[in-house]
C-alpha positions as CSV (number, residue, x, y, z in Angstrom):
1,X,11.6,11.0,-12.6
2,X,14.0,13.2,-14.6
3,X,14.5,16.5,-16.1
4,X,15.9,17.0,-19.8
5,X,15.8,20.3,-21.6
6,X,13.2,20.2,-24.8
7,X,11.4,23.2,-26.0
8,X,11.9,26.3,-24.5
9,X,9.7,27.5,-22.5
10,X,8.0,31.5,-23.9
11,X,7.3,33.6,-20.8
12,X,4.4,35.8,-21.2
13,X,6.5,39.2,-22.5
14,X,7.4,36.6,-25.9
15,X,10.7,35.7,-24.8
16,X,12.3,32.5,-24.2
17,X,14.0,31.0,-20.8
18,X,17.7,30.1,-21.3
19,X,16.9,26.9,-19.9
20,X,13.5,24.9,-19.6
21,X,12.8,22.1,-17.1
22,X,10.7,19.2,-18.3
23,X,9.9,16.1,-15.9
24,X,10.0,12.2,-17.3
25,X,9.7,9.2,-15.9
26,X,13.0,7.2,-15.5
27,X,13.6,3.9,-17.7
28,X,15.8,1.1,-16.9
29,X,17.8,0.4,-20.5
30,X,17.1,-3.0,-22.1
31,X,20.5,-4.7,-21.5
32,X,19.4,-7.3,-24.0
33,X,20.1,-5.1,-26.4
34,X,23.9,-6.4,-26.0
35,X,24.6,-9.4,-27.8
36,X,26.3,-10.8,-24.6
37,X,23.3,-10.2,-22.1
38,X,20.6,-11.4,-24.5
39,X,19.5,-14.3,-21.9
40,X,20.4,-12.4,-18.8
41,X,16.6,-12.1,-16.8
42,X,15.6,-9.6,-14.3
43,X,16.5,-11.5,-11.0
44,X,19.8,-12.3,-12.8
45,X,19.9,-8.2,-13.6
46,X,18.9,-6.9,-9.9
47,X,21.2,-9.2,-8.5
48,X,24.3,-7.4,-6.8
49,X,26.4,-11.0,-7.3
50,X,25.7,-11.2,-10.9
51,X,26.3,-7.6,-11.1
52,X,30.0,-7.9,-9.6
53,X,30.7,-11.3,-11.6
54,X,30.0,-9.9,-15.0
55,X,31.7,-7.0,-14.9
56,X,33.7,-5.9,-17.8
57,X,37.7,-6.2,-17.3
58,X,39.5,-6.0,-20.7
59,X,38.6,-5.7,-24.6
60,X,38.2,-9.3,-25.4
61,X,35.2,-9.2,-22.7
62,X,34.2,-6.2,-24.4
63,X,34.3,-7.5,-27.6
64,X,32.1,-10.5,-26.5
65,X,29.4,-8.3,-24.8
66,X,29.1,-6.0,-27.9
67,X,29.7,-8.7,-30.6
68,X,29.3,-6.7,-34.2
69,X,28.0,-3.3,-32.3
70,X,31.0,-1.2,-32.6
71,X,34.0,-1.2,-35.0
72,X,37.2,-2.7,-35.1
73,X,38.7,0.9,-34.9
74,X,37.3,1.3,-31.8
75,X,38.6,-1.9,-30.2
76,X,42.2,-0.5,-31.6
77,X,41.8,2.7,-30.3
78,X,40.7,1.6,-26.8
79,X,43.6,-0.8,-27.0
80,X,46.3,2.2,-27.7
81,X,45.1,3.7,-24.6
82,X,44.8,0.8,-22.2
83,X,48.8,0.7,-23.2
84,X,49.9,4.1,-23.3
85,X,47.9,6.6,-21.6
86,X,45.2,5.0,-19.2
87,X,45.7,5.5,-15.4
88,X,43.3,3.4,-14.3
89,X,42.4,-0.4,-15.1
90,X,39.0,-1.0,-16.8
91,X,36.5,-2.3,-14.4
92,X,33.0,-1.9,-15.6
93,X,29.8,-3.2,-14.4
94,X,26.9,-4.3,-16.4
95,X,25.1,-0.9,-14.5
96,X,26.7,1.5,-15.7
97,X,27.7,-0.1,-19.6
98,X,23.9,-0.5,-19.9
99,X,23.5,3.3,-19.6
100,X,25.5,3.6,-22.8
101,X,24.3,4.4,-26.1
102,X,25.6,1.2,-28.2
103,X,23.1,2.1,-31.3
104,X,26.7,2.7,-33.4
105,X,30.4,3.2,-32.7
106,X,29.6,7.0,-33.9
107,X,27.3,7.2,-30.5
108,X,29.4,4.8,-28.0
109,X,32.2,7.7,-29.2
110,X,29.8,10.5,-28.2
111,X,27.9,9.1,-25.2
112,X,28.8,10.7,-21.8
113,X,29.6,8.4,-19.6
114,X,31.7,6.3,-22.1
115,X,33.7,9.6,-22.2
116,X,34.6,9.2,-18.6
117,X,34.5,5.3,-18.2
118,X,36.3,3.9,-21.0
119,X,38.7,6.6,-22.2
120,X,40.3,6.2,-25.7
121,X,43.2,7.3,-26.8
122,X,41.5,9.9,-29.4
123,X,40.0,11.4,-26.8
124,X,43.0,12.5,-25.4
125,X,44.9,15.1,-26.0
126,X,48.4,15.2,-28.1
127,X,49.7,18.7,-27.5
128,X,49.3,18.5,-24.2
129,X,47.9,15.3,-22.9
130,X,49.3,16.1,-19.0
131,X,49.6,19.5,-17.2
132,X,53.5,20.0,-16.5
133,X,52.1,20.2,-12.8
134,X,50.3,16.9,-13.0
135,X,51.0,14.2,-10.3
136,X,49.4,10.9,-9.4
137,X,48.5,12.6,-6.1
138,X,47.4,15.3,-7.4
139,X,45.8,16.8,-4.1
140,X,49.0,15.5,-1.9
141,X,46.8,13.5,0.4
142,X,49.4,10.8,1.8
143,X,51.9,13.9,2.4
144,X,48.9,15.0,4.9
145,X,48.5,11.2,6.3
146,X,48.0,11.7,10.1
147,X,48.1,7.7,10.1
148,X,48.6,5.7,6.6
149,X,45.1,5.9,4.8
150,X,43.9,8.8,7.5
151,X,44.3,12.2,5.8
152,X,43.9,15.2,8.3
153,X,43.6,18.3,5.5
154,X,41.2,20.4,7.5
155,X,41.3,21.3,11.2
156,X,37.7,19.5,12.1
157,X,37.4,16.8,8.9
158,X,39.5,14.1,7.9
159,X,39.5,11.3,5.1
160,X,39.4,7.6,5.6
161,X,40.8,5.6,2.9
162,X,39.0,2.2,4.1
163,X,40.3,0.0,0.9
164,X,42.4,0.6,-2.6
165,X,39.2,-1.1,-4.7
166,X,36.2,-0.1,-6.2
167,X,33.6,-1.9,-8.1
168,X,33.6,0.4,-10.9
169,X,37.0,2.3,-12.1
170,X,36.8,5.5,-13.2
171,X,39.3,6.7,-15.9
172,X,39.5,10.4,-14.0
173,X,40.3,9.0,-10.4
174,X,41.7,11.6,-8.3
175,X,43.7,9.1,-6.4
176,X,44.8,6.8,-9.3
177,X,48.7,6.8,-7.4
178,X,46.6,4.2,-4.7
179,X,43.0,2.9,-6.2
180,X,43.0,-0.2,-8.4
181,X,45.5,-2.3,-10.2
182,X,48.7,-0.8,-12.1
183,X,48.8,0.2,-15.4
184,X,51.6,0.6,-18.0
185,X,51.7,4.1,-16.9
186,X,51.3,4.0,-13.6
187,X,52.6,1.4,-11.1
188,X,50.1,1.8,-8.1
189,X,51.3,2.3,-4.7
190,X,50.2,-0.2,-1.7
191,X,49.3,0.3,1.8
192,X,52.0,-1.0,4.1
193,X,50.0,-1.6,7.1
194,X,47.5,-4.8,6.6
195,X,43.7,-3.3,6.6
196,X,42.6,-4.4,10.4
197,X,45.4,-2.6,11.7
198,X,45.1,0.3,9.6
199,X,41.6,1.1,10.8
200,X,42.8,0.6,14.3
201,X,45.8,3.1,14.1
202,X,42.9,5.6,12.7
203,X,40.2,4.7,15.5
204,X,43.1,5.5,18.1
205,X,44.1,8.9,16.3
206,X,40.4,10.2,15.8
207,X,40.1,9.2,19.9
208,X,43.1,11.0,20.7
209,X,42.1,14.5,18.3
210,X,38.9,16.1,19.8
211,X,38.8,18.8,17.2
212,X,37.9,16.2,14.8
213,X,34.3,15.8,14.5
214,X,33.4,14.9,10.7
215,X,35.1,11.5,8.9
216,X,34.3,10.8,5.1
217,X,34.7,7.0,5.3
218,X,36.4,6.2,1.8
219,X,39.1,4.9,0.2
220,X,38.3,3.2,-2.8
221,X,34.7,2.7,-2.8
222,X,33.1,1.4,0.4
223,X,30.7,-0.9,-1.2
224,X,33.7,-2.9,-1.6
225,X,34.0,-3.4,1.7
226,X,32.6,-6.5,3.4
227,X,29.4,-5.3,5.4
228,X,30.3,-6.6,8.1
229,X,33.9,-5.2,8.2
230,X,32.1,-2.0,6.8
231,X,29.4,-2.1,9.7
232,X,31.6,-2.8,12.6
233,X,34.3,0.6,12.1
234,X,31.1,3.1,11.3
235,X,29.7,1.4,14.5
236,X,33.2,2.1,16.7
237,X,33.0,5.4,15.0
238,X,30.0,6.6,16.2
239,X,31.5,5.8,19.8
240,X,33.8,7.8,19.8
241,X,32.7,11.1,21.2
242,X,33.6,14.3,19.6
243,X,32.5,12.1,15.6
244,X,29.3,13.9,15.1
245,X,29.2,13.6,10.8
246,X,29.6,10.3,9.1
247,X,30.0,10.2,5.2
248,X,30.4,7.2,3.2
249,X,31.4,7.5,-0.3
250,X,30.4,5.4,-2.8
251,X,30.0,5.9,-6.4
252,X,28.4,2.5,-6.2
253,X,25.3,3.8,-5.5
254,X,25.0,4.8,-9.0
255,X,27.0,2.3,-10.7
256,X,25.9,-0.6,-8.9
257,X,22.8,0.3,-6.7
258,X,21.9,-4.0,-6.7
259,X,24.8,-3.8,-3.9
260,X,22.7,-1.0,-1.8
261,X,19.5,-2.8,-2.5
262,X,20.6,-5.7,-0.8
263,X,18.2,-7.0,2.9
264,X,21.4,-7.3,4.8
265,X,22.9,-4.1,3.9
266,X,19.8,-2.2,4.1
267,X,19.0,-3.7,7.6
268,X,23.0,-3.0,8.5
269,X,22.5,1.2,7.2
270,X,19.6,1.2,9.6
271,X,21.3,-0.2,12.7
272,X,24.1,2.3,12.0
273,X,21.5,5.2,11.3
274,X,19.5,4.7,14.1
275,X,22.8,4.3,16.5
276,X,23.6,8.1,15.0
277,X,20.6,9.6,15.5
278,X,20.2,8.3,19.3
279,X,23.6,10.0,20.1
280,X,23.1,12.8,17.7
281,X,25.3,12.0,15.2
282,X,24.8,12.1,11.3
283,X,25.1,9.5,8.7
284,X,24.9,10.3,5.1
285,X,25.9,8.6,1.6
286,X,27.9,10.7,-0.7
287,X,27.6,9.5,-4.2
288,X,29.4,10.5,-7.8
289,X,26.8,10.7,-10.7
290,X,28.2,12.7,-13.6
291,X,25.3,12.2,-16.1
292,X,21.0,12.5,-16.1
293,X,21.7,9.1,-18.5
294,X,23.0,7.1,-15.0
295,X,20.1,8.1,-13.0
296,X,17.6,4.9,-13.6
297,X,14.6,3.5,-11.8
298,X,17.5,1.6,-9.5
299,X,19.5,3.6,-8.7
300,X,16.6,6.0,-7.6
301,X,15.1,3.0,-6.0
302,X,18.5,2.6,-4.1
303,X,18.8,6.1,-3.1
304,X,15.0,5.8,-1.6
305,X,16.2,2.9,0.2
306,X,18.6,4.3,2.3
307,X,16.8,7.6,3.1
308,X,14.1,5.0,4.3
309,X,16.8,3.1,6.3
310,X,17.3,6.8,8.1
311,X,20.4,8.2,6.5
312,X,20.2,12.2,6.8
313,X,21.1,12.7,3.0
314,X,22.0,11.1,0.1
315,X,24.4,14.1,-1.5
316,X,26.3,13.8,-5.0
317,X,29.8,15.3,-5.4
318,X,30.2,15.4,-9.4
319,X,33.4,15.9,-11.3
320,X,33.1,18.4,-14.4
321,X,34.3,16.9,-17.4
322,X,34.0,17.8,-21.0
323,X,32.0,16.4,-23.2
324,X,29.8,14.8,-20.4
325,X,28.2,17.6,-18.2
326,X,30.0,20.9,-18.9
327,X,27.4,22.9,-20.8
328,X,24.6,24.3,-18.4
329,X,21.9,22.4,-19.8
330,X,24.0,18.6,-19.3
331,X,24.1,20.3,-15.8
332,X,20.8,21.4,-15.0
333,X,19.3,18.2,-16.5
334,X,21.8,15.9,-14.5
335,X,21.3,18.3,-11.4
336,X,17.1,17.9,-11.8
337,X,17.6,14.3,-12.3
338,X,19.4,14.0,-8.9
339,X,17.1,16.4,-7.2
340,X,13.6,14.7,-8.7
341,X,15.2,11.1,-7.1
342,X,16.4,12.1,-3.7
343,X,19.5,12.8,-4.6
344,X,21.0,16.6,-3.2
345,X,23.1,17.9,-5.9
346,X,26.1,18.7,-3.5
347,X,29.4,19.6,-5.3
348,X,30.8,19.7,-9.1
349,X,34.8,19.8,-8.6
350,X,37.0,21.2,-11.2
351,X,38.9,17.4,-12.9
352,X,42.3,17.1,-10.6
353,X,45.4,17.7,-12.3
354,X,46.5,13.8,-12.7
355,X,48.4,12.7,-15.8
356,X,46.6,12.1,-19.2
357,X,43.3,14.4,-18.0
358,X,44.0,17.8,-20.0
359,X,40.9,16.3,-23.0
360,X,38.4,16.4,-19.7
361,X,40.2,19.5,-17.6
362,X,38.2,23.1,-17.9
363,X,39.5,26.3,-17.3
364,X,38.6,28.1,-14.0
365,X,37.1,30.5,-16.2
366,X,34.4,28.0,-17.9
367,X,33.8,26.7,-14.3
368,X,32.9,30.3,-13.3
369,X,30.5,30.9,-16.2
370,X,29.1,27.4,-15.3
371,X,28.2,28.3,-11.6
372,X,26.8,31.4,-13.2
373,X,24.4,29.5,-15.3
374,X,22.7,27.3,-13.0
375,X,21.9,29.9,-10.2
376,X,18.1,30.4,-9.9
377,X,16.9,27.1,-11.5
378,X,17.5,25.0,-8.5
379,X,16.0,25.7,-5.1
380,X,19.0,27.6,-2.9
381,X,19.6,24.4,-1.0
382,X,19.6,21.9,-4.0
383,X,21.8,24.6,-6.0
384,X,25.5,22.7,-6.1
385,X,28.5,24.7,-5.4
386,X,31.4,24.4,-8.1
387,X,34.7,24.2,-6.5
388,X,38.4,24.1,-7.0
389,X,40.3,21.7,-4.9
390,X,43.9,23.7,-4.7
391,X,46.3,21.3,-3.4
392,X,47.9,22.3,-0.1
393,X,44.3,24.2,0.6
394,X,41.4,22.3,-0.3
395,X,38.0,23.2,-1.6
396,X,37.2,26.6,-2.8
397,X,34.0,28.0,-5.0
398,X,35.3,29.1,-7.8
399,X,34.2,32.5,-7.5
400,X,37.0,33.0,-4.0
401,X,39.9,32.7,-5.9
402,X,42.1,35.5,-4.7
403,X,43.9,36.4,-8.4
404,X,43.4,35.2,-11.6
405,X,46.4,35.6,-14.8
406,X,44.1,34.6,-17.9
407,X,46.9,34.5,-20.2
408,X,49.4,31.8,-18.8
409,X,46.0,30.0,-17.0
410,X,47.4,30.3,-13.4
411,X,44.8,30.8,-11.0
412,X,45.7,31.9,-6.8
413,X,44.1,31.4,-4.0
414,X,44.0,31.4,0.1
415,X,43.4,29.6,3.0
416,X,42.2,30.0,6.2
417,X,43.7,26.9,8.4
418,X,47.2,25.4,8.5
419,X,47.3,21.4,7.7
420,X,49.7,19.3,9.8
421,X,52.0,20.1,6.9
422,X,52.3,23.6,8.2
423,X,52.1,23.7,11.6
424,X,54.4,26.0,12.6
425,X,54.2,28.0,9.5
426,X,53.5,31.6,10.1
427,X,53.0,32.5,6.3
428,X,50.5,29.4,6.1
429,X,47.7,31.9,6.2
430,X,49.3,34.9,3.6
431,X,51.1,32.3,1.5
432,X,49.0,32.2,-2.2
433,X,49.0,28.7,-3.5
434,X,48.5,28.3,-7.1
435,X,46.2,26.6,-9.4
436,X,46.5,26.1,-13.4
437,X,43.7,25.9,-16.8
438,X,44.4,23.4,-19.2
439,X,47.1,25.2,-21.5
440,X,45.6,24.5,-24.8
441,X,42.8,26.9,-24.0
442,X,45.1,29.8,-23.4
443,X,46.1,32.2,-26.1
444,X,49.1,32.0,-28.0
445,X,51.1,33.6,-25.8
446,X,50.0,31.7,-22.6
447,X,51.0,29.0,-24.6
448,X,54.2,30.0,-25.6
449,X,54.8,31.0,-22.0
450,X,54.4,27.5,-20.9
451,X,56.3,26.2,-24.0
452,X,59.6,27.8,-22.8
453,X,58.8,27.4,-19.4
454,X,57.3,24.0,-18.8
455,X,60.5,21.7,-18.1
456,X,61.4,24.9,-15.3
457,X,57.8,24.2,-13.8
458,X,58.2,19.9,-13.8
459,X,61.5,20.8,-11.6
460,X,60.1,23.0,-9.7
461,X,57.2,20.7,-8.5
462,X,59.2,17.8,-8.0
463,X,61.2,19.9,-5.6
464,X,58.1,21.2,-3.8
465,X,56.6,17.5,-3.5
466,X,59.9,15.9,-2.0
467,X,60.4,18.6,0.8
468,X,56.7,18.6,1.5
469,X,56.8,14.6,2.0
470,X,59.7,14.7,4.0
471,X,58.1,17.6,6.2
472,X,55.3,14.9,6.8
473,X,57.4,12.0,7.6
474,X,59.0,14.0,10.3
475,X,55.8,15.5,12.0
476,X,54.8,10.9,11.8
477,X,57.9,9.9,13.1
478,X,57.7,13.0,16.0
């Protein structure tokens, strides 16, 4: 079941509620409807192989899906940004392309999770299309690599980046420097360690570093991770002592929940559940919906799944993006979708500063007024936080930051906890790190602010990341 906002609802003093919560049962979209899938059956459909095989990689397989359903001067504006703007390769499963409204070119334009999985080149902004402070690793996350793929940010979490792959690509990727193949923009960097002894350089440091207690097993996506592979380092995980929280990340779940719905996966998330619980140990399944449209009977039925196979949660960590879920009511009716499937609405970040993602980016203002307008809908527990991730510090509501300049868009903000970066840094902990709001939303004078001053600010962060890297490759190498 879902939730989409119809008539308002008239309380009994006459007046209306800003927002009115209506249930309906999910519906898996006709992908005959497609030129290209018209002979495709349902076993073909639910299958996690076929699913993987017929993904769409380029425009001419997106031209022979569609046949005469969208325009030629869509193809040429999906081409323009494939060449001069895209950070990510397309990589699109039949899943998610299905949730799409295909009725005409005027609604693929419009439809949400088009927006955020096929970017064109329109959408994009011309004035300023990247943030001066924009970097491929937006978030610095190798600079904090405690081993390569291991990032140790916070004192009792770290990240495991399993894999550079993913069975879906999306055009926002917060680590676009690593995941997926190279673009014309962006040649993507490549682990240097093969992947078996990767994951044993991380399963020695997480033995060796007791304060560490909670690993997000990521990378990538792990459903592109053989199970087996996949099965056997959860497995050692959950061996090692002080691991008591397991998260693994996979924005499959929504985009291709066949892959989840398969016996020998399902039976695998139960051994590895049930090996938690006995020790007292959590697993859960972190997923990335961004739209009520993706939630369908499958993917509910996948979520279902794995709660039966005895994961503790299945939790969503959302990106907000414009023109796909940044008015309260896209919100509300994505978060009541998640929520009525057994999905915990969990987080909505703010859209990392990468290159080419000012058209999607919102103002820590908007975000603010956003959190504001979901409270009380939701029950307290189900009621996502919306955070900032400030690189060097990591996740903060929205509502923490310390100042706020409004005119030139420049949020700061504090932490709490030194990374390895800043071990022995005593102004770790007074130091105000900043954040910034897309600049075409400022007024004219923020704007001319960052006119005069935005080839000063590129210099300055190249500076900052440089000496920050080489402050990492000396705490490795010691």
């Amino acid at each position: 079941m879902t939730a989409l906002a119809e008539d308002s609802v008239v309380t009994l003093d006459g007046r209306l509620q800003p927002y009115t919560y209506r249930r309906h049962e999910l519906i898996e979209p006709d992908w005959r409807r497609f030129p290209g899938w018209r002979e495709v059956t349902a076993a073909e459909w639910e299958s996690a192989q076929w699913q993987r095989s017929h993904c769409v990689k380029n425009v001419r397989q997106l031209r022979s899906l569609m046949g005469d359903l969208l325009s030629e001067e869509f193809y040429a504006d999906l081409e323009r940004d494939q060449r001069e703007r895209a950070t990510m390769s397309m990589l699109l499963p039949p899943q998610m392309l299905n949730t799409m409204n295909v009725d005409s070119t005027e609604a693929f334009y419009a439809d949400p999770v088009r927006r955020y999985m096929l970017p064109v080149f329109s959408d994009r902004r011309t004035d300023w299309p990247s943030h001066p402070f924009a970097s491929r690793d937006s978030l610095h996350e190798a600079e904090m690599w405690a081993v390569e793929g291991l990032t140790h940010r916070y004192p009792t979490k770290v990240l495991a980046e399993l894999l550079p792959t993913c069975p879906q690509y999306c055009g926002h990727c917060t680590r676009m420097d690593l995941v997926g193949n190279s673009t014309p923009q962006i040649d993507k960097h490549k682990f240097a360690l093969k992947q078996p002894d990767r994951l044993e350089e991380m399963l020695a440091y997480l033995s060796r570093t007791p304060q560490v207690r909670d690993v997000v097993v990521s990378g990538g996506d792990v459903a592109n991770m053989p199970w087996a592979r996949l099965e056997t380092f959860v497995d050692r995980l959950l061996d090692i002592d002080n691991i008591r929280d397991i998260r693994l990340a996979t924005k499959a779940l929504m985009g291709m929940p066949q892959h989840w719905l398969q016996d020998d996966v399902r039976a695998g998330v139960e051994r590895l559940a049930t090996k938690a619980r006995e020790r007292g140990a959590q697993l859960a399944i972190h997923t990335h919906v961004n739209a009520a449209q993706s939630m369908t009977p499958l993917v509910a039925k996948a979520a279902q799944a794995l709660i039966e196979a005895g994961v503790r949660d299945v939790r969503n960590q959302g990106v907000l993006l414009r023109g796909v879920n940044t008015s309260v009511e896209q919100l509300l009716d994505l978060c009541f979708a998640l929520q009525d499937n057994g999905v915990l609405p969990y987080y909505f970040y703010l859209c990392d500063m990468i290159p080419f993602s000012e058209h999607w980016r919102l103002s820590l203002a908007e975000a603010q007024r956003l959190q504001h307008g979901i409270m009380g809908y939701l029950p307290g527990f189900a009621t996502p936080r919306i955070v900032c991730d400030v690189p060097y510090v990591g996740k903060r509501w929205v509502h923490q930051v310390a100042d706020y300049d409004t005119e030139r868009g420049i949020s700061y903000w504090t932490k709490n906890y030194r990374t390895a970066l800043e071990a022995d840094d005593p102004e770790a902990l007074e130091r105000r790190y900043e954040y910034y709001d897309p600049i075409h939303l400022l007024p004219e004078s923020g704007q001319a602010w960052w006119e005069d001053h935005a080839r000063e600010a590129q210099g300055r962060d190249v500076g900052l990341a440089a000496a920050s890297r080489a402050a990492s490759e000396a705490i490795r190498d010691a």
